[in-house]
C-alpha positions, 0 to 999 in steps of 0.5 A: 492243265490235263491233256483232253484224254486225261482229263475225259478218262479221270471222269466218273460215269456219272457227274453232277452240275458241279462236276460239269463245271469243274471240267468244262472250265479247270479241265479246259477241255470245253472252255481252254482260254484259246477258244474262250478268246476265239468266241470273243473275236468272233462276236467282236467282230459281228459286231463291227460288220453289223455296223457296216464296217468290212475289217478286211477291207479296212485291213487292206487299206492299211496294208496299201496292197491286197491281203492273200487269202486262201480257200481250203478244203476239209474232210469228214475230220476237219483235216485240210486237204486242199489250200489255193490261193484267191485271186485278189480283189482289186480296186480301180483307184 
């Protein structure tokens, strides 16, 4: 696998449709498997909550315990700045 500015600068100015494809799925600059299974998970789990299923919820009763999560903040770049903790959900059992 090419890192993503190899394989951009191998590139002819101009490609045709077969060349489009070669890059997006060989040179995984498009379509790396990390970002095919994201896509997957994310839709699978559309799926679940459209059926009314909360997988969060489903994860904590599991645990037995609240699961910690946390609000981040990003820049124009995509870079977190800021992570806090939230506070948890409770359940009055």
């Amino acid at each position: 696998m090419k890192i993503k500015g190899e394989a951009v600068n191998d590139l002819a100015e101009i490609i045709d449709g077969r060349a489009f494809m070669q890059f997006a799925a060989g040179d995984s600059v498009l379509l790396t498997s990390h970002a095919l299974s994201s896509y997957f998970m994310d839709e699978c789990f559309k799926m679940i909550k459209n059926q009314g299923i909360d997988i969060f919820d489903m994860l904590q009763d599991i645990a037995g315990k609240p699961l910690q999560t946390y609000t981040s903040t990003v820049d124009e770049f995509g870079n977190i700045t800021d992570m806090r903790l939230n506070q948890p959900k409770l359940k009055l059992v």
